[in-house]
Structures are given as structure tokens and as C-alpha cells.
C-alpha positions in Angstrom: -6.6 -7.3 -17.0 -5.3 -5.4 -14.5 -1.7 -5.2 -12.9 0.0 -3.8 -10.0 3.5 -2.5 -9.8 5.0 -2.6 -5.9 8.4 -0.2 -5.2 9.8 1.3 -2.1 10.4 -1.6 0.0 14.1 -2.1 1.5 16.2 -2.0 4.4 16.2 1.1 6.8 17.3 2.0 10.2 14.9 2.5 13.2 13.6 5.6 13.2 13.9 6.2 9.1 11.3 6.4 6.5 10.4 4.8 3.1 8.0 5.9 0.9 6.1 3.0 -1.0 4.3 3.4 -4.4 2.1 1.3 -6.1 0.6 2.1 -9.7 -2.2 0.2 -11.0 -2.9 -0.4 -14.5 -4.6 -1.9 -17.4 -8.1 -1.8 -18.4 -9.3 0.7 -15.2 -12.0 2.5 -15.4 -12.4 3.7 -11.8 -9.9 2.8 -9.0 -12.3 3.2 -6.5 -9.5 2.2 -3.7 -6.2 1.5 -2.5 -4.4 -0.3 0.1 -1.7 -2.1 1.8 -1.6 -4.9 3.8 1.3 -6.4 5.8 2.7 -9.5 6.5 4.8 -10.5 8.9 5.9 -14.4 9.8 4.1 -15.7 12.7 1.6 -12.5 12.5 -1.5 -12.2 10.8 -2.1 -10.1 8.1 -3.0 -6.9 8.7 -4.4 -4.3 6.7 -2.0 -0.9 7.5 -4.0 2.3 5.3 -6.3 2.5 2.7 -7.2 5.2 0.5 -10.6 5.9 -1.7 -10.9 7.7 -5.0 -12.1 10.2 -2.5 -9.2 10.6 -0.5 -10.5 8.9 2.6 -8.0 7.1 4.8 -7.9 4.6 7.3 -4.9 3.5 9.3 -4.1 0.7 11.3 -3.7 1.8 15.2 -0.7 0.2 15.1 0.6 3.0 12.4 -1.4 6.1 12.6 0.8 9.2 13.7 3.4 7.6 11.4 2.3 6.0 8.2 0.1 8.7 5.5 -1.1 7.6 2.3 -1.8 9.8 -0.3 -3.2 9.0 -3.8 -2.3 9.8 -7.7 -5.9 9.6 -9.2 -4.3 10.0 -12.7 -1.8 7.8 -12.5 -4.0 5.3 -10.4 -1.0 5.1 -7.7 -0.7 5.2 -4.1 2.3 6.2 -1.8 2.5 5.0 1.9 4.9 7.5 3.2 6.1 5.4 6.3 8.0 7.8 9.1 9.6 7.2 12.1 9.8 3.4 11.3 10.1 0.3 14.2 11.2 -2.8 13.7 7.9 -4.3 14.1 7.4 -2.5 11.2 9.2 -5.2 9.1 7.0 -7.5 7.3 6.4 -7.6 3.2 4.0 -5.3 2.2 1.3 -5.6 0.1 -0.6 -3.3 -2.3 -4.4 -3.8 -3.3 -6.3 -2.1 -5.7 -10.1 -2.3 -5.8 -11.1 -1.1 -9.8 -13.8 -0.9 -12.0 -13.0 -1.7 -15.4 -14.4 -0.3 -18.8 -16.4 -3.0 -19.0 -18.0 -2.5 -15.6 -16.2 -5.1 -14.1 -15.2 -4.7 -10.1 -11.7 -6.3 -9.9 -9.9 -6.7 -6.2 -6.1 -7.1 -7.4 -2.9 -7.7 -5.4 0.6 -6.8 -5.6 3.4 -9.2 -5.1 4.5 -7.7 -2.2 7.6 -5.5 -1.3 10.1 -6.3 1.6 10.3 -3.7 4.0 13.0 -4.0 7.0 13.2 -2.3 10.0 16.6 -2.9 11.4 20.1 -1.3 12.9 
């Protein structure tokens, strides 16, 4: 079993920033990677960063220059730092977590999903 705990989301102002965290837990072996989706009504679902046990990253165009993710390999978490925020950056966010657990199992779980809102 494994879970995923989602915080950070809210309401901030153009140009602010939020800083997302999602900690994975349970029977996690390896968490060999770590994302975030978005999803907006009326958009598709886009997948914004993701992170390996490594500490490669990949952004969405649509974020790089703005959005970093960084990784807690001890505490299996990841925080999106989001900066200089639009309002097309609203949408509910979304963290995966792809894990090995200790018994060998590769798991792709997802968060519930955190509001984020981009708004004056």
C-alpha cells in the first residue's frame, strides 16, 4: 500500500509563488520518481515536472524558468516550488509517485489533487 499526501495548493496573486509538497508513503522500497500533473477545465492534462531518484527533471515548456522541483529522498517527498505564477497557472494539481515496494512491486500512485489559483 502506498499513499500520497498533497499540500501547498491555494489562492495567490499573479506574479506570487506556492511551494507544493507531496510525501509518499507506505511499503516503499525505492521511489524511483515523482511528478505533477495539472488539470485545468476544458484543458487537457498536462504533466508540469518530474523528478527521478536521481535528481533529473523535466518541465513542461509551458513552466520552465518558473516552476523547480526538488526532491526529499528520505522522506520520499517532492516540492514544486512555483514562482512568478499566471493565471493560467490555475488548475488542480496532481502528484504521482512511481515506487518500488519491498516486495518488488512497481506501483504508479496518485494524489488527490491540490487546488492551486492564480488570481487578483
Amino acid at each position: 500500500q502506498v499513499q500520497l499526501v498533497e499540500s501547498g495548493g491555494g489562492l495567490v496573486q499573479p506574479g506570487g509563488s506556492l511551494r507544493l509538497s507531496c510525501a509518499a508513503s507506505g511499503s516503499i522500497f525505492t521511489t524511483n520518481a515523482m511528478g505533477w500533473y495539472r488539470h485545468a477545465p476544458g484543458k487537457q492534462r498536462e504533466l508540469v515536472a518530474r523528478i527521478t531518484i536521481g535528481g533529473s527533471t523535466n518541465y513542461a515548456d509551458s513552466v520552465k524558468g518558473r516552476f523547480t522541483i526538488s526532491r526529499d529522498n528520505a522522506k520520499n517527498t517532492v516540492y514544486p516550488q512555483m514562482n512568478s505564477l499566471k493565471p493560467e497557472d490555475t488548475a488542480v494539481y496532481y502528484c504521482i509517485a512511481f515506487v518500488k515496494t519491498y516486495s518488488m512491486k512497481a506501483v504508479e500512485e496518485w494524489g488527490q489533487g491540490t487546488l492551486v489559483t492564480v488570481s487578483s
